[in-house]
Structures are given as structure tokens and as C-alpha cells.
N, C-alpha and C positions, 0 to 999 in steps of 0.2 A: 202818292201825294207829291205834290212839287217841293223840291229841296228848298230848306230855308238857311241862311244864315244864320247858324246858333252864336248868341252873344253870353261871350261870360262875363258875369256881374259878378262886384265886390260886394265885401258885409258892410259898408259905409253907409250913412244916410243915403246918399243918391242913389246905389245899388239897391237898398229895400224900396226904396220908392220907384225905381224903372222895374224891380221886377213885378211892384204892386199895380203899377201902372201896366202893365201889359196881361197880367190875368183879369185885372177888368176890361180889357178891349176885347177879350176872349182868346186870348193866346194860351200855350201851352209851355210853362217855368217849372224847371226842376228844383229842388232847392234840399238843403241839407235837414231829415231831423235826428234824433238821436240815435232814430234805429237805422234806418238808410233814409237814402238821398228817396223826396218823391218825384211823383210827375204831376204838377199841380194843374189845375185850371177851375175856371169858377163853376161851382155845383148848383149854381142856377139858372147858367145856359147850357141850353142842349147840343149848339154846337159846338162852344168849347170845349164840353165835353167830348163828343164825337172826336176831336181832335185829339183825345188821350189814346182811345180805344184806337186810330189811325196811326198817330204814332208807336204805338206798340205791337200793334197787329193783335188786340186782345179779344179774346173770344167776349160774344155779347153777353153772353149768362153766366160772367165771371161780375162781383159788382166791385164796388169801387168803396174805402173807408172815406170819407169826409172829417176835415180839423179846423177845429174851430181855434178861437185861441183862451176859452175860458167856459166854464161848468154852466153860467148863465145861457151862453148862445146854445148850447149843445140841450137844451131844457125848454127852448123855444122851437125847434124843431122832432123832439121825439116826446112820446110818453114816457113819461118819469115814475119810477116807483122809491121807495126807503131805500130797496137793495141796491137798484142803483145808482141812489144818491151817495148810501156809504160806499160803496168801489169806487163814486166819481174822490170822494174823500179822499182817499185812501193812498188810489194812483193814479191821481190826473194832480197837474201836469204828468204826463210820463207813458211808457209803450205798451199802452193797451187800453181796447179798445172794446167799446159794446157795442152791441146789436141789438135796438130797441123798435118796436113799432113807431112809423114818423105818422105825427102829425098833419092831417088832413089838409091842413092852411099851408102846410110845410110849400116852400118854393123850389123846393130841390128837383132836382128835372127824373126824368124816368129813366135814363142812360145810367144815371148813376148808381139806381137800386135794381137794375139788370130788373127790374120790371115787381120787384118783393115787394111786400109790405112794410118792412124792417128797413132801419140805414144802420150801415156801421158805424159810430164816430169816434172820435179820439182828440182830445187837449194833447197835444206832442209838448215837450217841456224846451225843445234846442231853442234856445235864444235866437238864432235867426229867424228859425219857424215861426216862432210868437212874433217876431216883428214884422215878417209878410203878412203876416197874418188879420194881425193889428193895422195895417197899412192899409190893406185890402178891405177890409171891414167887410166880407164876405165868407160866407164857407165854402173850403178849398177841395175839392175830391180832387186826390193825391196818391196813387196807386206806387209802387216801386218805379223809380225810372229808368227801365231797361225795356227792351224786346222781349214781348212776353214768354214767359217759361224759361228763358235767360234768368244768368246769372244777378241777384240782385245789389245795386252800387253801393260803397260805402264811401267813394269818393266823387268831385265831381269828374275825374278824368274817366271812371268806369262808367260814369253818363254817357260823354263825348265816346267815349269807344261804343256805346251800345243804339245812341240816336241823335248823335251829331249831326245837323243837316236835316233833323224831325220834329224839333222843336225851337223854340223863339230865343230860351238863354236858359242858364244852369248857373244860381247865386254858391261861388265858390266860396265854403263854408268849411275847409277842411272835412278830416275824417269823421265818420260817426261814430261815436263814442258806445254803443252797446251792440249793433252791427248786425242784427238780427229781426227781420218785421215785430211789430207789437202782437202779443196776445191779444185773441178774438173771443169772447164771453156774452155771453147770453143771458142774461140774470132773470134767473126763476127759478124755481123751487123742485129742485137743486137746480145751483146755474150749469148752463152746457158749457164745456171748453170748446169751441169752436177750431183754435188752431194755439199750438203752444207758444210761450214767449219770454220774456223777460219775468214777465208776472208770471209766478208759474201756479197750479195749483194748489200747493201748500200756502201763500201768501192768501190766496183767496177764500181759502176756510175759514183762516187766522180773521177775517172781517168779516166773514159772514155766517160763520158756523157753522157751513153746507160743504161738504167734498163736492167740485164740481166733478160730473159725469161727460164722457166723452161724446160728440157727435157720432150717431150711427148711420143720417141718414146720409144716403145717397147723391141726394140733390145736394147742388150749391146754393147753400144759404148764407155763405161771407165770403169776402174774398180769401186768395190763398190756399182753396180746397180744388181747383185742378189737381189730378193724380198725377200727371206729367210738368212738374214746377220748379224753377228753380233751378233750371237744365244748363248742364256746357252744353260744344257743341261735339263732344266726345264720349263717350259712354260710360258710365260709373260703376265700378265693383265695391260693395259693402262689406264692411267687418271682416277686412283683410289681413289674417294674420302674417303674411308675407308680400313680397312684391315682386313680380316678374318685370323682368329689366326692361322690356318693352313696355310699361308702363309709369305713367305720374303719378307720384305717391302722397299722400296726405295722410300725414301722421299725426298722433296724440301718443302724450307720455312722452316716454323713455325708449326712441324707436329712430332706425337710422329712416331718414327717407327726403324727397324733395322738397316737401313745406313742412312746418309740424306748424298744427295749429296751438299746440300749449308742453313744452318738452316738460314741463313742470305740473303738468297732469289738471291744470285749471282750466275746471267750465267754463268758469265766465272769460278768459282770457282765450280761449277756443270761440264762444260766442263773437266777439269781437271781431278775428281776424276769418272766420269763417267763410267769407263771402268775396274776401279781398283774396284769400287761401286759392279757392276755386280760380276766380279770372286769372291768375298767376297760372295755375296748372292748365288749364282750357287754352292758354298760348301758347304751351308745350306742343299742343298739335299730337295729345298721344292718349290712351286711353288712363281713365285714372283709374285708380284702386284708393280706399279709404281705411286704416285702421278702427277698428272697433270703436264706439265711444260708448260711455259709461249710461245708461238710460234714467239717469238723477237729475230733479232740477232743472237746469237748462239744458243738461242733456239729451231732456226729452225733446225741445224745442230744434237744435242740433240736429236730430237725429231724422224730425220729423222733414227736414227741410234736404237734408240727404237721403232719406226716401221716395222725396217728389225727384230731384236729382236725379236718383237713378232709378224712374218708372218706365216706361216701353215710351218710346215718344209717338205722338200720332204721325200715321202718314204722309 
């Protein structure tokens, strides 16, 4: 694709409106939400979209979440049930997201649902988000904005280092505050967790009275189920009780090493720096090693994304 001048945009009125302005000509805006930076463009052209899947280099049958900025627009494009009205209750605004069958009228292009029946969507809660959002008056399919299977941004500089020059502009919006993709959820009887997150599945019983059940199948049916996700460009060693010196180390707990993502033994503060953890060690230029982490909670979510990290990468 021919190189573009990527322009950085402030959180100011003018900055949400140049970047509102340019996902409706069909451009391609990264922008800050709570879980990472995405890679937005409108979900009702096909070429804009195209232009995600370009920029990133994303395989076609991986699909894309779509954000709206409120429970109403996300209800005009998919089929609604009770159950998913209480989860929209519950945790919208916020990082996670359903997978509903869309609506036949729906305008959403077919890039976007990698050709399913089903769309992802998600009310993101970051105040910027909601105001492209709101500005745009369109729904945004918004994937991570990195090189796909790369490491995913929690800032916008981890944008610029990953597709500077492949997209139109990235609204700097500071760090993301939870720094982990949103949970993916299926709601049915019992809902499926499709990929873990912030919401974890203790929170989702607590609303619903169903222990969700994990995905078994095979296929990709939301985004983020690549086995190969979330990659440096170094290879990852799991549940490291030690670290060989030729190695970048990422620790948890009470552990000497080169990052520690939480020396105080916290998830959720692990969660956070997670992502920002990795592009730090991936510049080392050395292989990494990861200390154990706890599989509770957000642990599980942690854990599932340093699995894809360190899965065989394709040829």
C-alpha cells in the first residue's frame, strides 16, 4: 500500500472532529479506548474497511469488533434478547463485548463479520472514544492498532512504531487505562466466553445466573482467536521459574528481572502494563522468558493473551 502521512491529533474539539472527519471519507484513525488504542474506520464501507485488514496485514477470516457509542445503536443492528440487554446493563459503557446475530437490514459491510452471521459490538466507555464516536455518527469497526499478531498499543506512540506511514492519524489520547482487549461473550444459554477480559466470568454469572462455558470450537467465530496473537518479534518462554541471561525477562511478584509487570503481586496492575511490558522487552532484540502468573480473574485473561504470544508463528 502506498505510504501515507500519519497525522497526530489532539483530544480538543478540532482533533475529534478531523478525526470524525476523516473516518467518514473512509480513512483509516486509530484512537485511544480504555482497553487499547483501536484501528477505526467506518463499518459501513467496504473499502474503509479493506483498509484495516491493509493496514495491518489481517488474515480475512479473523473479524473485526464494531463501537457504537450507546445500547440504542448496538440494538438497531443485531438481535436483541433479555440476556443481552442485562450484560448491555451491566457492562456497557465498558470492555466487553457480544456477539449477537446482525440484522438483515443491518448496513454493516461483509469485511467486517469475515463473512458470519454474528457481529461483535461494544459501547467502549473512554471519553474520547465516545466522542469520535458521537461525531461520526456511525459504527466504527475498530480492531487493535497494531500489525496483526503484533504486539497490541496502549499508547499512541506503540501505534506510530507499529503502522506509522499506514494510516491517516492516531487521536493522542494518552495511556489506556485497563490495557487488555475487551471480553468477547456470546449470550445464550449458558453464554459462551468467547475470549477473556476485564469482565471476567465471575462478573457474568453474578448478572446472569449462568457460569459461562468456554469456546470449543475450532473456527473463528470473534475476533482474537488466532492461535498465533499477540506476538513480539522474539519468541516467548511461559511460566519461567528462572531466567537465562540471554534472555528478556518479565516478571510478576517478588522476582528480580527486566520488567515486572506487578512487584506487588496485582492483577489488575499486571493487566495494565502488560502490553506496554512486552513492546519494552520485544526492543531488547532478545528472546523473552515470562514468570508464572496466577490463572484467577484477570489472570486468566493475562494468560490467555501470553499464550497466543507465545504460539508457533506461521510461516
Amino acid at each position: 500500500m502506498t505510504d501515507l502521512k500519519t497525522r497526530i491529533l489532539d483530544t480538543t474539539a478540532l482533533g475529534i472532529s478531523q478525526a470524525a472527519d476523516l473516518l467518514l471519507s473512509g480513512a483509516q484513525v486509530a484512537f485511544p479506548t480504555e482497553t487499547v488504542y483501536g484501528l477505526g474506520a467506518d463499518a459501513t464501507n467496504a473499502q474503509a474497511v479493506a483498509g484495516i485488514y491493509a493496514a495491518k496485514g489481517r488474515p480475512s477470516f479473523n473479524p473485526l469488533i464494531v463501537h457504537v457509542a450507546d445500547v440504542e445503536a448496538a440494538r438497531d443492528m443485531v438481535e436483541w434478547s433479555d440476556q443481552a440487554e442485562d450484560l448491555a446493563q451491566a457492562f456497557w459503557p465498558g470492555p466487553f463485548t457480544m456477539v449477537l446475530p446482525l440484522k438483515s437490514k443491518s448496513k454493516i459491510c461483509d469485511l467486517v463479520t469475515a463473512g458470519l452471521p454474528t457481529l461483535a459490538i461494544r459501547v467502549p466507555q473512554h471519553p474520547i472514544a465516545q466522542k469520535i464516536l458521537k461525531a461520526a455518527n456511525r459504527p466504527i469497526a475498530a480492531p487493535s492498532a497494531n500489525a496483526s499478531g503484533k504486539i497490541s498499543p496502549t499508547s499512541a506512540q506503540h501505534v506510530l512504531t507499529s503502522l506509522d506511514g499506514r494510516i491517516s492519524a492516531v487521536v493522542d489520547g494518552g495511556d489506556c487505562t485497563v490495557g487488555l482487549e475487551s471480553t468477547i461473550l456470546h449470550p445464550a444459554l449458558p453464554p459462551v466466553l468467547l475470549r477473556p477480559g476485564a469482565v471476567t466470568a465471575a462478573m457474568v454469572e453474578m448478572v446472569t445466573g449462568l457460569s459461562p462455558v468456554s469456546s470449543e470450537n475450532d473456527k473463528i467465530t470473534a475476533p482474537g482467536q488466532l492461535l498465533s496473537h499477540y506476538a513480539p518479534s522474539q519468541t516467548v518462554r511461559l511460566n519461567a521459574v528462572h531466567f537465562e541471561p540471554y534472555e528478556a525477562s518479565l516478571g510478576f511478584g517478588d522476582v528480580a528481572c527486566d520488567v515486572n509487570l506487578s512487584q506487588a503481586g496485582d492483577l489488575t496492575e499486571a493487566a495494565t502494563q502488560l502490553f506496554g511490558a512486552l513492546h519494552r522487552l520485544d526492543a531488547m532484540n532478545k528472546p523473552i522468558a515470562v514468570s508464572p502468573i496466577p490463572d484467577i480473574g484477570l489472570g486468566a485473561a493475562i494468560n490467555d493473551r501470553l499464550k497466543r504470544a507465545a504460539a508457533p508463528r506461521d510461516a
